[in-house]
Steps between C-alpha positions, in 0.01 A plus 500: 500500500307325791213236343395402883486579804424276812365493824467235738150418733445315760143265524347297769183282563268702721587233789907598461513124466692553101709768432660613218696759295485540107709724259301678317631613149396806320534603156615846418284648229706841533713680606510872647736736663376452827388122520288219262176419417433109591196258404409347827321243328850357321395588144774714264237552237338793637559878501471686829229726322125352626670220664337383860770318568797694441678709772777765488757419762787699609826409440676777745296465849643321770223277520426391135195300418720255305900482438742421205678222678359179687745589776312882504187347516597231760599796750244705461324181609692466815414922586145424420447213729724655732243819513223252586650344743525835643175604435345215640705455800371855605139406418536160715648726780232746502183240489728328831463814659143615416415123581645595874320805498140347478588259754641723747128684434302168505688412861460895649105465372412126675703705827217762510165468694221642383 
């Protein structure tokens, strides 16, 4: 029987200047056929029923909210960050490009004489 599962986060100042990344632990409270109900708070001596913090997670998607294993956990790290690189090399890419487009329409709007 599984008693935690983990999942690792990255954190940062808001100037980037510190970064970080923490293992979080999660107690199992119990579990089902298709995945676990966690405290996200860290406490075991709870019941999922009227709990605020507690959260089923799967434990058969390709993407879990928390693994089994460190080593699960620690590459599901590397795929998240990996995303957001993605994600936000795409967003830098379009604001480039919508940044040209403004100044191609400031330029063509000081050319015109009225």
């Amino acid at each position: 029987m599984i008693t935690e599962l983990y999942r690792y986060k990255g954190w940062g100042a808001d100037d980037y200047t510190k970064v970080s990344v923490n293992l979080t632990t999660y107690p199992v409270l119990k579990e089902t056929k298709g995945g676990y109900w966690i405290n996200r708070s860290g406490s075991k001596n709870v019941t999922p029923i009227n709990c605020t913090t507690c959260k089923w997670v799967s434990n058969t998607k390709c993407h879990k909210f928390a693994y089994e294993t460190k080593e699960g956990a620690m590459t599901n790290f590397l795929c998240r960050k990996n995303m957001q690189i993605r994600i936000v090399k795409a967003q830098l890419s379009q604001a480039k490009e919508e940044r040209r487009i403004i100044r191609d329409m400031i330029e063509k709007s000081k050319k015109v004489v009225i």
